[in-house]
N, CA and C atoms as an extended XYZ file, in Angstrom:
582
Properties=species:S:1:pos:R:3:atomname:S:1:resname:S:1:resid:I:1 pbc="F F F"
N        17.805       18.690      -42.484 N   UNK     1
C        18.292       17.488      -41.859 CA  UNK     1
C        18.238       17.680      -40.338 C   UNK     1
N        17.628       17.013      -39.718 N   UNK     2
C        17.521       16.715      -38.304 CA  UNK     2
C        18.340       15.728      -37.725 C   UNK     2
N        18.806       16.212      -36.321 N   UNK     3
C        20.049       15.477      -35.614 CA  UNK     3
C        19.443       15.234      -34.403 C   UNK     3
N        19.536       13.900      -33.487 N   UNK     4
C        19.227       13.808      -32.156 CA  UNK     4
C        18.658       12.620      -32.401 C   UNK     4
N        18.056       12.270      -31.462 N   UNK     5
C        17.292       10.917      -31.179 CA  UNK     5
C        15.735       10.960      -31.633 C   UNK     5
N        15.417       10.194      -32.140 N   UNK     6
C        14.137        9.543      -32.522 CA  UNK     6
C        13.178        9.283      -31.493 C   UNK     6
N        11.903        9.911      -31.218 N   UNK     7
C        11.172        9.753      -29.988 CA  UNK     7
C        10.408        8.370      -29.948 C   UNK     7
N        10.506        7.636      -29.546 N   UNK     8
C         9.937        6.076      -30.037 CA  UNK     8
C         8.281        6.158      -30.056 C   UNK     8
N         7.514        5.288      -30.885 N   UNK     9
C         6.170        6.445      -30.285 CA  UNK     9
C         5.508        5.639      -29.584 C   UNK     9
N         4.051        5.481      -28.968 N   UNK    10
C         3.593        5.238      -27.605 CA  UNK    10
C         3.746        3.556      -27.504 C   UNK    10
N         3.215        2.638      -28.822 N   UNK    11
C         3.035        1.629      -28.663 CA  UNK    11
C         4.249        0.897      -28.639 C   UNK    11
N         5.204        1.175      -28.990 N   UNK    12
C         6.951        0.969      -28.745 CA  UNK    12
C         7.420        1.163      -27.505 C   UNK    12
N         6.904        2.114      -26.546 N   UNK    13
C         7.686        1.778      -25.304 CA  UNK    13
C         6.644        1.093      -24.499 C   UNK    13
N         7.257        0.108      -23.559 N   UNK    14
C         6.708       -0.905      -22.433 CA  UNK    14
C         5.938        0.460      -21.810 C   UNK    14
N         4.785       -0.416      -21.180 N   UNK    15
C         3.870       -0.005      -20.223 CA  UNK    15
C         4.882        0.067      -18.581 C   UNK    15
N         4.191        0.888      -18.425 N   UNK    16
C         5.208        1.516      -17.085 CA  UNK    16
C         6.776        1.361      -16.712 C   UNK    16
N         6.958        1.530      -18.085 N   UNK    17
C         8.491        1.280      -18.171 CA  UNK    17
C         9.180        2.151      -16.852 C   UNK    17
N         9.825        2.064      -15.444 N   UNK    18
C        10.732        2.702      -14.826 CA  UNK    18
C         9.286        3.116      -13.839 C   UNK    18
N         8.465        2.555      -13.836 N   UNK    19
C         7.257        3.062      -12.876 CA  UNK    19
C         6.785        1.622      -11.894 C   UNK    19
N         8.257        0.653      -11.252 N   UNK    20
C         7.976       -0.443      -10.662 CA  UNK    20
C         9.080       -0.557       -9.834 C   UNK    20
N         9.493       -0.541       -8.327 N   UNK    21
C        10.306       -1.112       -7.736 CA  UNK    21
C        10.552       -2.825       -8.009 C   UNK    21
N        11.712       -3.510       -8.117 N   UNK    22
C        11.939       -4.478       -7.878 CA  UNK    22
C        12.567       -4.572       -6.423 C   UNK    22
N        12.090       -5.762       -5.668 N   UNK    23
C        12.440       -5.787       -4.201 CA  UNK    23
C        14.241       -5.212       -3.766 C   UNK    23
N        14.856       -5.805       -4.491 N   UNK    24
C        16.330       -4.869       -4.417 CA  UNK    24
C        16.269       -3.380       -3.886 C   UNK    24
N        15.861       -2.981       -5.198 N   UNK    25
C        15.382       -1.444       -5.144 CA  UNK    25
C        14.362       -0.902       -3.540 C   UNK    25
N        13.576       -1.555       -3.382 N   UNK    26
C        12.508       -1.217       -2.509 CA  UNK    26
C        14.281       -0.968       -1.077 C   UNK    26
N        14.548       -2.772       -0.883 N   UNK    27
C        15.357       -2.802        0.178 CA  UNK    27
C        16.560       -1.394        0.231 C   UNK    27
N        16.962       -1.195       -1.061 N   UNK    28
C        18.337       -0.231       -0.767 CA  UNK    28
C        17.667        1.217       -0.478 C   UNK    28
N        16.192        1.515       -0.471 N   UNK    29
C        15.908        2.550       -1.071 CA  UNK    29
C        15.986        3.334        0.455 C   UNK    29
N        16.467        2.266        2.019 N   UNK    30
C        16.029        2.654        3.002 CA  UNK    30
C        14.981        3.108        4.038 C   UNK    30
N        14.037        2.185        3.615 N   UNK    31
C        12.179        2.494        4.105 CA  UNK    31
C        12.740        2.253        5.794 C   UNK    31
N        12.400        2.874        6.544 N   UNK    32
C        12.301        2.435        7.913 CA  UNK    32
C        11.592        1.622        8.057 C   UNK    32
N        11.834        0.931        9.385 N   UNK    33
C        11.396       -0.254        9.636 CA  UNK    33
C        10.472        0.081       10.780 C   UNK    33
N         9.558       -0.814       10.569 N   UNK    34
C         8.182       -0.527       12.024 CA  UNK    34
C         8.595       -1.245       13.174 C   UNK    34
N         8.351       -0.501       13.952 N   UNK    35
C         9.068       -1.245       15.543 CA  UNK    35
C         8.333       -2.663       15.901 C   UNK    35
N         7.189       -2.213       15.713 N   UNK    36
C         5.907       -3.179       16.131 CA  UNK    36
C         5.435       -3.643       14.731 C   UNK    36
N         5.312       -4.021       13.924 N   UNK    37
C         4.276       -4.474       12.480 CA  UNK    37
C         3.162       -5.174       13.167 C   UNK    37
N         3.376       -6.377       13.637 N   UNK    38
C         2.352       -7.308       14.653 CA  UNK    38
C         1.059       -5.991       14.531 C   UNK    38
N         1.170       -4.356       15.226 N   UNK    39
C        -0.045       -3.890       16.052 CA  UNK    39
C        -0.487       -3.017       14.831 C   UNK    39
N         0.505       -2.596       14.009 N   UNK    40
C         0.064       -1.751       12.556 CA  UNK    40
C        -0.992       -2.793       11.820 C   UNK    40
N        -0.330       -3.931       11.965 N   UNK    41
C        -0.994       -5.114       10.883 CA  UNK    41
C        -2.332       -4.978       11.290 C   UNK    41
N        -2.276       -5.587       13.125 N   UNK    42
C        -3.693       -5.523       13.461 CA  UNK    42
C        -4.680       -4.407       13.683 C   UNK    42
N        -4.152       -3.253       13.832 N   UNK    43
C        -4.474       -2.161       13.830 CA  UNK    43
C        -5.478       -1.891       12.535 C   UNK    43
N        -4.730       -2.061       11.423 N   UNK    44
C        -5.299       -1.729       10.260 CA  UNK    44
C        -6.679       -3.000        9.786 C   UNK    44
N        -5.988       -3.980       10.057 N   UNK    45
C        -7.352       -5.078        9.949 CA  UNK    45
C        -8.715       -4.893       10.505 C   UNK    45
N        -8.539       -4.553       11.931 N   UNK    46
C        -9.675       -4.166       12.493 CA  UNK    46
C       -10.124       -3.092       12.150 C   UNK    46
N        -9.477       -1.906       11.782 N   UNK    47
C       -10.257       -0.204       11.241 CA  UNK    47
C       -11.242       -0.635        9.769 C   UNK    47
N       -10.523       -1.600        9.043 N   UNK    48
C       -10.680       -1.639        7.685 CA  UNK    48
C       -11.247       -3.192        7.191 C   UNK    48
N       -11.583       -4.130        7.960 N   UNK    49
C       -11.480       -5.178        7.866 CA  UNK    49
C       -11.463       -5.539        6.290 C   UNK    49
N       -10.474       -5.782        5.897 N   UNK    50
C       -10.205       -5.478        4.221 CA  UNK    50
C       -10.409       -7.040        3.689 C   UNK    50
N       -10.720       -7.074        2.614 N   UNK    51
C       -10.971       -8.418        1.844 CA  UNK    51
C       -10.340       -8.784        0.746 C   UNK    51
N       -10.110      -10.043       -0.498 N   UNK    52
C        -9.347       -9.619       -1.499 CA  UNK    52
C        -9.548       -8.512       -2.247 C   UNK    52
N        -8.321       -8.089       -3.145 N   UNK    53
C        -7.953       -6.876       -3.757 CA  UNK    53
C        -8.522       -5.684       -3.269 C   UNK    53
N        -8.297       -5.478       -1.744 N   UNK    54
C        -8.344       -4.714       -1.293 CA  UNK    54
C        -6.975       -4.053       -0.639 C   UNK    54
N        -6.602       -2.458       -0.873 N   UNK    55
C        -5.677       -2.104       -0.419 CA  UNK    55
C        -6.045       -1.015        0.432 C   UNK    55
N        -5.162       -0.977        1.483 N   UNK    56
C        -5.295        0.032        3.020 CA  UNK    56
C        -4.125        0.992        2.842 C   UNK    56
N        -4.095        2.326        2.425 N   UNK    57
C        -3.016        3.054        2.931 CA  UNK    57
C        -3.773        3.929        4.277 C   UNK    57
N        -2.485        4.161        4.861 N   UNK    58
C        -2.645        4.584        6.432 CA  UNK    58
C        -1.284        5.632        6.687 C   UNK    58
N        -1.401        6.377        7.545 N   UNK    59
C        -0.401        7.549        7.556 CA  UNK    59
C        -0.372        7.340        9.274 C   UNK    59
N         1.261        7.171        9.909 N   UNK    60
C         1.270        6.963       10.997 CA  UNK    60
C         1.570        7.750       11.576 C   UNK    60
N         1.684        8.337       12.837 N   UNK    61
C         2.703        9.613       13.681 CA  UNK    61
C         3.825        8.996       13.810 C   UNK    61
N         4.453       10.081       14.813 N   UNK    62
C         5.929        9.936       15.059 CA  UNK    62
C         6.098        8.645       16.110 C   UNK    62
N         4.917        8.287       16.872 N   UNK    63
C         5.290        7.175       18.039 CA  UNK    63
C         4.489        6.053       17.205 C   UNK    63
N         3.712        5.472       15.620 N   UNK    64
C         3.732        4.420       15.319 CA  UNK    64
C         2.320        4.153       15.170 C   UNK    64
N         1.581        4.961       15.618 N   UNK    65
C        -0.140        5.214       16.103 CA  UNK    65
C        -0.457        5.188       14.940 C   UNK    65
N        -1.768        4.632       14.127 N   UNK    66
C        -2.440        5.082       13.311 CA  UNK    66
C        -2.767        6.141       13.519 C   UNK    66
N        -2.749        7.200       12.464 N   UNK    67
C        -3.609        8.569       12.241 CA  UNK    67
C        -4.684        8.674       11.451 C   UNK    67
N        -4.530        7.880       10.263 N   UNK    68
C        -5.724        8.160        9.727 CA  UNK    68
C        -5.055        7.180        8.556 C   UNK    68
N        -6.527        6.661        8.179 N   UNK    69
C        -6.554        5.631        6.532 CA  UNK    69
C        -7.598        5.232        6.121 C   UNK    69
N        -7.554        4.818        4.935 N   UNK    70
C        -8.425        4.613        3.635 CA  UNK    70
C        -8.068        3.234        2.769 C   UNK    70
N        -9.301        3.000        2.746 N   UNK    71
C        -9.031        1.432        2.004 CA  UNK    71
C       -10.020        1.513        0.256 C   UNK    71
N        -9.868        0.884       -0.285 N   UNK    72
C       -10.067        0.708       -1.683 CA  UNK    72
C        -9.916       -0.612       -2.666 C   UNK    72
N       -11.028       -1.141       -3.324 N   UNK    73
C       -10.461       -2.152       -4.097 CA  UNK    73
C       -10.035       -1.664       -5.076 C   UNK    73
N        -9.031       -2.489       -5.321 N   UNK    74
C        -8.124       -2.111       -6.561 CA  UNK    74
C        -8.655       -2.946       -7.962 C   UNK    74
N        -8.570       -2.027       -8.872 N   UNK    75
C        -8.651       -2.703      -10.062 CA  UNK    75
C        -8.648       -4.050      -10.531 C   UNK    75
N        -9.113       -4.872      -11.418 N   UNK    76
C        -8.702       -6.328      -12.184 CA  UNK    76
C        -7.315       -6.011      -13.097 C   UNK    76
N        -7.060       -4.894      -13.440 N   UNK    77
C        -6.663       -4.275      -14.198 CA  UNK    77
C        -4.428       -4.585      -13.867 C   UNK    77
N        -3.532       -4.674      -14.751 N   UNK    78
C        -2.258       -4.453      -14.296 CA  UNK    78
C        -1.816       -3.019      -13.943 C   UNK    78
N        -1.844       -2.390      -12.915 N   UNK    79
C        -1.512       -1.427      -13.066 CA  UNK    79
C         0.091       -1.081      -12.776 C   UNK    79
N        -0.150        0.366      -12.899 N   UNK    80
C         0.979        0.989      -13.847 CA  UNK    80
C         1.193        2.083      -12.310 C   UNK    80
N         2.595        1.910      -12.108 N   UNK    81
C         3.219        2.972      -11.038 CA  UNK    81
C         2.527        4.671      -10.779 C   UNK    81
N         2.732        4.623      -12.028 N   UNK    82
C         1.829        6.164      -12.393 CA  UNK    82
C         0.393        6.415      -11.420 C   UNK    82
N        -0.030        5.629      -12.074 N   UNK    83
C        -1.626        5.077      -11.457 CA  UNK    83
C        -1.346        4.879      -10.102 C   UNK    83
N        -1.009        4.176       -9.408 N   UNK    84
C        -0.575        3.785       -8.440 CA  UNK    84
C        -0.599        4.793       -7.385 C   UNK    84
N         0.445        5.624       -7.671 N   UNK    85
C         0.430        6.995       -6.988 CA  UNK    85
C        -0.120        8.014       -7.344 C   UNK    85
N        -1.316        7.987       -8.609 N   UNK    86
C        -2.481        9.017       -8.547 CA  UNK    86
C        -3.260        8.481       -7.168 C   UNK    86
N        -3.953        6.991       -7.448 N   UNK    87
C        -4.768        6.751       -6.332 CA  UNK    87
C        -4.549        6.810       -5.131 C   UNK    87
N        -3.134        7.259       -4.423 N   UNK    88
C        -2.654        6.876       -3.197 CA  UNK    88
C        -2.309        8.268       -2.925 C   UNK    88
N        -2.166        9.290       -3.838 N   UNK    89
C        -2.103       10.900       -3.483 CA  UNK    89
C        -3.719       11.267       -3.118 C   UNK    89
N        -4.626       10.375       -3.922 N   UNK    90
C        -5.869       11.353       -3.713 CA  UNK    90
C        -6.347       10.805       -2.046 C   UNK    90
N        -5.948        9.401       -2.226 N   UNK    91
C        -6.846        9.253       -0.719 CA  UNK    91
C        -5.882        9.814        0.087 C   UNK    91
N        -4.433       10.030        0.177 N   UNK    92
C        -3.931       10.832        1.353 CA  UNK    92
C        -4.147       12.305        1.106 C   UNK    92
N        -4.570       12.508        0.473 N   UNK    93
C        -5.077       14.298        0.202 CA  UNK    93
C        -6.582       14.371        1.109 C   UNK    93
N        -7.230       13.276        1.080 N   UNK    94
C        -8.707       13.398        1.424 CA  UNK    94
C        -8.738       13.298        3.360 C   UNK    94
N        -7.413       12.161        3.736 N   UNK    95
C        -7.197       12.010        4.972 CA  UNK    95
C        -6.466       12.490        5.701 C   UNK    95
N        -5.418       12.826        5.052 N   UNK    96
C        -4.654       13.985        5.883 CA  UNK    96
C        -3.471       15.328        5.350 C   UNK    96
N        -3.494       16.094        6.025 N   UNK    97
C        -2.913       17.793        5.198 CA  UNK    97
C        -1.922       17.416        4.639 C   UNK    97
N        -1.002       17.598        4.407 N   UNK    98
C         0.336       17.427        3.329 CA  UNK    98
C         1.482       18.237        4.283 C   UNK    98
N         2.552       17.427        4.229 N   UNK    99
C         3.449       18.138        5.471 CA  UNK    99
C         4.631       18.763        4.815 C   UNK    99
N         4.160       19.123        3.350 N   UNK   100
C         5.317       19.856        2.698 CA  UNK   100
C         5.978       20.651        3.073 C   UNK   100
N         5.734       21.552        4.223 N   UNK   101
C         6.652       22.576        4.598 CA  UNK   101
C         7.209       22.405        5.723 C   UNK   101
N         7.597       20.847        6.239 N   UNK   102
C         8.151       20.593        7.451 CA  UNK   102
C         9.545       20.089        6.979 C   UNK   102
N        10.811       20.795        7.117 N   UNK   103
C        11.740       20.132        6.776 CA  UNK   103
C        12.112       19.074        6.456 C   UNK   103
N        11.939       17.748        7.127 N   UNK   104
C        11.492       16.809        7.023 CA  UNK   104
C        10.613       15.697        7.798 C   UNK   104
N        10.068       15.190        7.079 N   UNK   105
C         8.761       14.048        6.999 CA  UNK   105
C         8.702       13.666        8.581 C   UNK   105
N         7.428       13.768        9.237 N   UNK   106
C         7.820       13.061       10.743 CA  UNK   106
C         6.343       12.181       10.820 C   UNK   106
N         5.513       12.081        9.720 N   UNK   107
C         4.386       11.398        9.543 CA  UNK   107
C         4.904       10.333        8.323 C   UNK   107
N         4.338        8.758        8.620 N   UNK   108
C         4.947        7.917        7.815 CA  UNK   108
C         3.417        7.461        6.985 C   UNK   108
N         3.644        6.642        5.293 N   UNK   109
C         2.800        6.241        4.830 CA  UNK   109
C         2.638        4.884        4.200 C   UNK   109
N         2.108        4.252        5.262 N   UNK   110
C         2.506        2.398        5.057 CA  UNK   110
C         1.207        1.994        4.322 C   UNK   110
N         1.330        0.508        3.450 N   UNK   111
C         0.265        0.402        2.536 CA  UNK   111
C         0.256       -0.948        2.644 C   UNK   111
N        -1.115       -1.940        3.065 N   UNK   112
C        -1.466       -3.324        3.449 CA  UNK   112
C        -2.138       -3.290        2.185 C   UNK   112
N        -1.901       -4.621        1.092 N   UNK   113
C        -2.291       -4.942        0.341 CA  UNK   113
C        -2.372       -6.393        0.379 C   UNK   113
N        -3.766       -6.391        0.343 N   UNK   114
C        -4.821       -7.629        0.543 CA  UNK   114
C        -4.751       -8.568       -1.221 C   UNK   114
N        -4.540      -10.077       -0.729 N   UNK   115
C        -4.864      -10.649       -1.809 CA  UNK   115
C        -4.995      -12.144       -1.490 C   UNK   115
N        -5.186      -12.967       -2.672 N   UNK   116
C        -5.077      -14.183       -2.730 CA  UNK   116
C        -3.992      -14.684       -3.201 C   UNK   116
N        -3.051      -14.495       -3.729 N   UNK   117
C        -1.980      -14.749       -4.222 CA  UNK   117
C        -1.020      -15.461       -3.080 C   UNK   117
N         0.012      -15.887       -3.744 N   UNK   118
C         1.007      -15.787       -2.150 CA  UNK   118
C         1.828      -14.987       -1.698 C   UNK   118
N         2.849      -14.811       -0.557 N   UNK   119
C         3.039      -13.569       -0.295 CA  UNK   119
C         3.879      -12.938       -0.752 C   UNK   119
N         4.935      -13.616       -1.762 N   UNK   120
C         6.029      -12.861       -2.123 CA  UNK   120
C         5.500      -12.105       -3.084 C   UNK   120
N         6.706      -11.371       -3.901 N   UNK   121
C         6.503      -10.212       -4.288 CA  UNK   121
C         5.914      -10.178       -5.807 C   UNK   121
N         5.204       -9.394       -6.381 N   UNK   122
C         4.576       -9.236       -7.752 CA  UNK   122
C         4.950       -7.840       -8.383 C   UNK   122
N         4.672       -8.071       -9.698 N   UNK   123
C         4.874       -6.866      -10.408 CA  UNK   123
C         3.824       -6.151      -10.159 C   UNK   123
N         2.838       -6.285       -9.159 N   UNK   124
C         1.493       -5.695       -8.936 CA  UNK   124
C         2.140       -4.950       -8.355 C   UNK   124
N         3.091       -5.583       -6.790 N   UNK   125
C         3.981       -4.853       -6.220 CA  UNK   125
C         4.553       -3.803       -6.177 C   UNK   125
N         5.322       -4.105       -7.024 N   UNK   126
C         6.382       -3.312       -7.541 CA  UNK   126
C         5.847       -1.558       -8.072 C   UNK   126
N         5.043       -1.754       -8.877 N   UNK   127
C         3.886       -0.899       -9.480 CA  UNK   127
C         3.629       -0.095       -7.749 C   UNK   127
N         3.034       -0.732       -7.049 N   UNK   128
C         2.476        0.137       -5.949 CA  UNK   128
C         3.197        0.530       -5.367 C   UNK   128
N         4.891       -0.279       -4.896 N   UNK   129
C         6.210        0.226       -4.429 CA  UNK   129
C         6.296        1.590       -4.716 C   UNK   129
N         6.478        1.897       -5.867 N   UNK   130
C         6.909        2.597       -6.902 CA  UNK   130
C         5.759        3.885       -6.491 C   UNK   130
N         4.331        3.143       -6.618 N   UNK   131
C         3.596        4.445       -6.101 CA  UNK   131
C         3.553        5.106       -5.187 C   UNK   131
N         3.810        4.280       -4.299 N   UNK   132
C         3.790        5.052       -2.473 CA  UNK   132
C         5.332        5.793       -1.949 C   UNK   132
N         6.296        5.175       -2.663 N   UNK   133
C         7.260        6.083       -2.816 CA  UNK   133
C         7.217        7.545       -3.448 C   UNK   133
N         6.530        7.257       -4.596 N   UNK   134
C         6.397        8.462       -5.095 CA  UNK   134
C         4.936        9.321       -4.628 C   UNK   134
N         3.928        9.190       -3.710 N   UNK   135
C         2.931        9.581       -2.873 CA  UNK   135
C         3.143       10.288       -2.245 C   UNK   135
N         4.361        9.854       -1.411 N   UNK   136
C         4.674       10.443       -0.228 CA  UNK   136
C         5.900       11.318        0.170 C   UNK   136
N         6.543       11.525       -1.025 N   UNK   137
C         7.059       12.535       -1.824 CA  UNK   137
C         6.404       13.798       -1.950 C   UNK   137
N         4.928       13.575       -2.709 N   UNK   138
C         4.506       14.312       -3.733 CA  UNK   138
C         3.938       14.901       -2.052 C   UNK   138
N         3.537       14.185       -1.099 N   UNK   139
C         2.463       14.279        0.199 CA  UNK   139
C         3.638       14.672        1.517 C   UNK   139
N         4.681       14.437        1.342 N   UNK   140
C         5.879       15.175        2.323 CA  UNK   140
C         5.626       14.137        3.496 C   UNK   140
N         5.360       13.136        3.260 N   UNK   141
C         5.328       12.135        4.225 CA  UNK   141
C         6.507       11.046        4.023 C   UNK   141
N         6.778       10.091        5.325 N   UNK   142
C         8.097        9.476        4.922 CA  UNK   142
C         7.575        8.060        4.106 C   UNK   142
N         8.429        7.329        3.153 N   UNK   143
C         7.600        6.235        2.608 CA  UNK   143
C         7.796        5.072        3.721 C   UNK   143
N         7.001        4.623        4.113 N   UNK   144
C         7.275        3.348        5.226 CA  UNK   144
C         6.932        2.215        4.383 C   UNK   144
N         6.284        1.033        4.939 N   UNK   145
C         6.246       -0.292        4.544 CA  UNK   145
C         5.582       -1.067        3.995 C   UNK   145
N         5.511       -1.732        3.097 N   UNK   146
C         4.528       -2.222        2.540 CA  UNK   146
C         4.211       -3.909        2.642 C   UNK   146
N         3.161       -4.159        3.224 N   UNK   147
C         2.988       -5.249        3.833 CA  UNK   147
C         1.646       -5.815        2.882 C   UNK   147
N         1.726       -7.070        2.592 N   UNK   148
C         1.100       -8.246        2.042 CA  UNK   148
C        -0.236       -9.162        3.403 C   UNK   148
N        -1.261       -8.832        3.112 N   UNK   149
C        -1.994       -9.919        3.977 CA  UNK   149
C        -2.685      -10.637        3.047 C   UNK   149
N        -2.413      -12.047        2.970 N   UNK   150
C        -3.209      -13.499        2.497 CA  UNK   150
C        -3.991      -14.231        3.405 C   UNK   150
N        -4.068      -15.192        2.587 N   UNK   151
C        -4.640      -16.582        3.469 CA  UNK   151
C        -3.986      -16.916        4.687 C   UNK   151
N        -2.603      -17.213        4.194 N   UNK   152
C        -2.056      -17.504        5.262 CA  UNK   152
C        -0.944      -16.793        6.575 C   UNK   152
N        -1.738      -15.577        6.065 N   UNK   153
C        -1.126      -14.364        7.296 CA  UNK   153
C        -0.765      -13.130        6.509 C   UNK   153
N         0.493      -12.239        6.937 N   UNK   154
C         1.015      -10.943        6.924 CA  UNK   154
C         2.393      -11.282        6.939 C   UNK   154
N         3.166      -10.464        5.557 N   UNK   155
C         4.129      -10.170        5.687 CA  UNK   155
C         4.861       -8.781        4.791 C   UNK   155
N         6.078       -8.374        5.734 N   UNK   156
C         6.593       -6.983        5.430 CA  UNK   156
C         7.404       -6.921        4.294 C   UNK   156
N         7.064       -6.730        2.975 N   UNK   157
C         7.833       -7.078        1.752 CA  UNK   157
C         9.466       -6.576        2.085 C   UNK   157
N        10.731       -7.108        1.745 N   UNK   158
C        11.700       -6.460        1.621 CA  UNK   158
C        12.765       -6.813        3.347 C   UNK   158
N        11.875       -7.561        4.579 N   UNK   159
C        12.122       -7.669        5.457 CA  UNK   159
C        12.031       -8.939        5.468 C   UNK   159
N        12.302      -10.065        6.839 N   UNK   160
C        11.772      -11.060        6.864 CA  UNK   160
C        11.267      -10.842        8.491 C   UNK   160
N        10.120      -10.182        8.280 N   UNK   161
C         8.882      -10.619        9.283 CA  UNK   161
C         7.490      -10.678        8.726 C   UNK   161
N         6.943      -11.849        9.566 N   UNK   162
C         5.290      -12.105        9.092 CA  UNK   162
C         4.976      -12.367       10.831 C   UNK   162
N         3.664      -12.773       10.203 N   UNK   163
C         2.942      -13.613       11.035 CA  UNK   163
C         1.873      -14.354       10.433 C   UNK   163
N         0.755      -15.277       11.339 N   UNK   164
C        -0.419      -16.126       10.929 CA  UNK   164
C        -1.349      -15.146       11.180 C   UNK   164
N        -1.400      -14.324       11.931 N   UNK   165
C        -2.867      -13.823       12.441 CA  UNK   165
C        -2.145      -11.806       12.395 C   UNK   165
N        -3.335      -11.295       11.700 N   UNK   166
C        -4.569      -11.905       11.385 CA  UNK   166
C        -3.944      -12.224        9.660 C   UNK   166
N        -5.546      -12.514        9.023 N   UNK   167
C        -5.355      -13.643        7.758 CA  UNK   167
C        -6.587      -13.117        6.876 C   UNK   167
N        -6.424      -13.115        5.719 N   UNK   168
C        -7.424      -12.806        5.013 CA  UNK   168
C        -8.233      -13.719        5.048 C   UNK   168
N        -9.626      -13.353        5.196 N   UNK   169
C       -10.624      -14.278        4.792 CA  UNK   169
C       -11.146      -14.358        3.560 C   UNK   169
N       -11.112      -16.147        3.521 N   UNK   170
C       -11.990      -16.467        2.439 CA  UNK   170
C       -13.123      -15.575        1.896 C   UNK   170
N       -12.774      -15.583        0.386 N   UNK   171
C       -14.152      -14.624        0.087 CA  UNK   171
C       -15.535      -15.200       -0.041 C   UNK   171
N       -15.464      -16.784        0.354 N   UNK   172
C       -16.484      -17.740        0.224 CA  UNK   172
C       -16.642      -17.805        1.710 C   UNK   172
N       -16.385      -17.295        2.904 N   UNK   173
C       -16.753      -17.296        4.111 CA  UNK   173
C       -18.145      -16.981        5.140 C   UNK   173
N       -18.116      -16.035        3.441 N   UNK   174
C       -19.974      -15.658        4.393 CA  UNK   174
C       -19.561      -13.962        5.071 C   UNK   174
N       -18.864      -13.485        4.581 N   UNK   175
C       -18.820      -12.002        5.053 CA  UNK   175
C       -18.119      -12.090        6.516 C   UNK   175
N       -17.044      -12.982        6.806 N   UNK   176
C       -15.899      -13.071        7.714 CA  UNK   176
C       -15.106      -12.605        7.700 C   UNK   176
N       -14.513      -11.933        8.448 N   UNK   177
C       -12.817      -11.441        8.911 CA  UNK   177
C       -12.121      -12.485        9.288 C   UNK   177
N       -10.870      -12.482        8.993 N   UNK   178
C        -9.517      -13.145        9.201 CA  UNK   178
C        -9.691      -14.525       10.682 C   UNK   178
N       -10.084      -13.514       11.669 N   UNK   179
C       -10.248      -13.640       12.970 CA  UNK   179
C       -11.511      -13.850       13.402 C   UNK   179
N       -12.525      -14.537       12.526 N   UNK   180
C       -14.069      -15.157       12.470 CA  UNK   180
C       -15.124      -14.260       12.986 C   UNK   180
N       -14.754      -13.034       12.877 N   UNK   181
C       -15.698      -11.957       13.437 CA  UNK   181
C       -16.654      -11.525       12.283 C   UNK   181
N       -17.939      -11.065       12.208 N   UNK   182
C       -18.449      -10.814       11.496 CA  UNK   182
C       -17.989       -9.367       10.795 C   UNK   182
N       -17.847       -9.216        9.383 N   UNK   183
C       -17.469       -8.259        8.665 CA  UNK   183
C       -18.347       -6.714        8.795 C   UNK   183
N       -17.860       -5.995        8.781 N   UNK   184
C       -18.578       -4.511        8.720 CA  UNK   184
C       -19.210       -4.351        7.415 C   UNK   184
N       -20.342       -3.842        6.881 N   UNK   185
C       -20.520       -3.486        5.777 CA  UNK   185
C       -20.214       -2.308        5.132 C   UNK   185
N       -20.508       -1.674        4.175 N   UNK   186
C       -19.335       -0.566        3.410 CA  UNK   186
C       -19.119        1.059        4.317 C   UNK   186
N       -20.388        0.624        4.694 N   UNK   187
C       -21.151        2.110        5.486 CA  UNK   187
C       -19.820        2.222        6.568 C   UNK   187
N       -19.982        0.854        7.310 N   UNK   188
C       -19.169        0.835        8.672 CA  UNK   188
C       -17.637        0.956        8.421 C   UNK   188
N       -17.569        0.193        7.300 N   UNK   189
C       -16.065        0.429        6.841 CA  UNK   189
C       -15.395        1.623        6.546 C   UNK   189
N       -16.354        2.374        5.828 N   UNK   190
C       -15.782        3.513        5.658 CA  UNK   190
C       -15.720        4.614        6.601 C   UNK   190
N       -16.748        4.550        7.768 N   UNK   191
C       -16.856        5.280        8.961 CA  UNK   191
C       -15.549        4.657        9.890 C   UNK   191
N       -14.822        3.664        9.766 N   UNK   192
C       -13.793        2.896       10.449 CA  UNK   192
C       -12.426        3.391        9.948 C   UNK   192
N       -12.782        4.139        8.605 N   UNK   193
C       -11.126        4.655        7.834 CA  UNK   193
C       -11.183        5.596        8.383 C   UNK   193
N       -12.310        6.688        8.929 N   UNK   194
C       -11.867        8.178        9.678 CA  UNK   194
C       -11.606        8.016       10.709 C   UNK   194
């Protein structure tokens, strides 16, 4: 006779069950706040000029500077927190050292996620919340902010600041940026994340 709990088996428990911030969570969890967002936002637009389902993580210094980032389209796919922060450990493994042995974190790791949707928050969200928290953990970096760019501008999930500019461009634009400049192609883009 066996005593204890019953292990439920795979198709019984929810998909990423406990692997999703809800905005509550994100807000209490204490993310610092960016002094400037306005120059991160634009900062990152221009390195990466990103398009839908495209996401930018970026690792900042201590005065707010980009250091280094990597952009990626993301899946069609729902993903799962887990996932989330596999893909967001490997590209900060590829861009910059891991500051595990610094008492604590003095490099931050903020994540612009590009879409069509509108700007509030999704369980897509939540999922990536969840990942970059746990990234930058795993990467000894501090978790910073996670910001939304659409159609109709940029905003800092969990805060109330946005702006209009810059703006995702239409993917029917003809290979445009936000700000009517002609788009980089993959080559340039990716020479723009180092």
């Amino acid at each position: 006779m066996a005593f204890g709990f019953a292990t439920p088996s795979p198709s019984e428990v929810p998909p990423g069950l406990g692997r999703a911030l809800e905005p509550a969570e994100w807000v209490s969890a204490g993310i610092p706040l960016l002094r400037s967002p306005r120059e991160v936002v634009v900062g990152l637009h221009t390195r990466h000029l990103p398009g839908p389902a495209t996401t930018v993580v970026a690792v900042l210094g201590p005065d707010e500077r980009i250091v280094a980032g990597a952009s990626f389209v993301r899946a069609n796919s729902r993903p799962d927190g887990w996932e989330c922060r596999n893909v967001l450990l490997s590209h900060l493994r590829r861009i910059v050292p891991h500051d595990l042995r610094r008492r604590r974190p003095v490099r931050t790791a903020v994540l612009l996620s590009c879409r069509e949707d509108p700007p509030g928050w999704t369980e897509e969200d939540g999922a990536w919340m969840w990942g970059l928290r746990d990234a930058c953990t795993l990467h000894g970096l501090r978790c910073g902010a996670y910001i939304t760019l659409t159609r109709t501008g940029w905003r800092v999930l969990g805060e109330d600041r946005g702006g209009r500019r810059p703006c995702l461009a239409p993917a029917d634009r003809g290979g445009r940026t936000g700000d009517g400049s002609p788009a980089a192609d993959g080559a340039s883009r990716r020479a723009a994340a180092r």
